[in-house]
C-alpha positions in Angstrom: 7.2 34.8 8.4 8.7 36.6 5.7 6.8 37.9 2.9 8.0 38.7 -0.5 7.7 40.0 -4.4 8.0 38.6 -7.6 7.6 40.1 -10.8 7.1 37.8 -14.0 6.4 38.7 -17.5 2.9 38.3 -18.9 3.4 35.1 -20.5 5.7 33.4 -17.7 2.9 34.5 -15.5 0.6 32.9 -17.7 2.5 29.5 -17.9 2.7 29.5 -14.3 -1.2 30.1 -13.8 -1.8 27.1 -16.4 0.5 24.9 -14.8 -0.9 25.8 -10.9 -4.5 25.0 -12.4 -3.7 21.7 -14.4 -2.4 20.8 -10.1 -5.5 22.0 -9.2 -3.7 24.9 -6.5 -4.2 28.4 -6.0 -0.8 30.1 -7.9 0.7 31.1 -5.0 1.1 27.8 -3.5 2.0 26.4 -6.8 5.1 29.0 -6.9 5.6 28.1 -3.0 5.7 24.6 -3.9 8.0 24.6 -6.8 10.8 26.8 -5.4 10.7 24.1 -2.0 11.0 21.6 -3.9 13.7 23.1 -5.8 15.5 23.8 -2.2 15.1 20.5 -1.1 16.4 19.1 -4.8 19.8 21.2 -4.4 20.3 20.4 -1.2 20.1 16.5 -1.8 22.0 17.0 -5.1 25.0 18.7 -2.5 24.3 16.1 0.0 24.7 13.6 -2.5 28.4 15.0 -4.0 29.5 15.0 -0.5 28.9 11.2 0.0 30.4 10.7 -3.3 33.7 12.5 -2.3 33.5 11.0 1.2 33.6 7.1 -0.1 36.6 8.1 -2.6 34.9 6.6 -5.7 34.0 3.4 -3.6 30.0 2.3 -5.1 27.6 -0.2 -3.2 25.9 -2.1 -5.9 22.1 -2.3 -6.2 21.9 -6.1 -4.3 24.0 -4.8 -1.6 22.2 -1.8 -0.5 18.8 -4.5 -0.9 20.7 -6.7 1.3 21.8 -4.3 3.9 18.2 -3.1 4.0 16.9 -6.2 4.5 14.7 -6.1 1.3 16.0 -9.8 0.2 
């Protein structure tokens, strides 16, 4: 496990304690939260450019990804 340091002004600090009590979380595991989520956002944004250039432009509309799911 790796274990690292952040430094934050006052007030950032303060937003970020106000935020991690409105979740109800200790502000370490709000800040722990936030940047995983973050990860995981960037990696399906590049996930999601790669399918884009893999089909070429080609677009599946909304009943045809229903209908390949089997929700219709």
């Amino acid at each position: 496990m790796v274990l690292t340091s952040l430094y934050f002004t006052d007030e950032q600090y303060r937003e970020i304690k106000e935020l991690a009590e409105f979740e109800s979380v200790y502000v370490t595991e709000f800040m722990k939260q936030t940047i995983l989520d973050r990860v995981q956002n960037e990696n399906d944004y590049y996930e999601a450019v790669q399918n884009l250039k893999e089909s070429h432009g080609e677009t599946v509309s909304r009943g045809e990804v229903k209908r390949r799911l089997d929700l219709i």
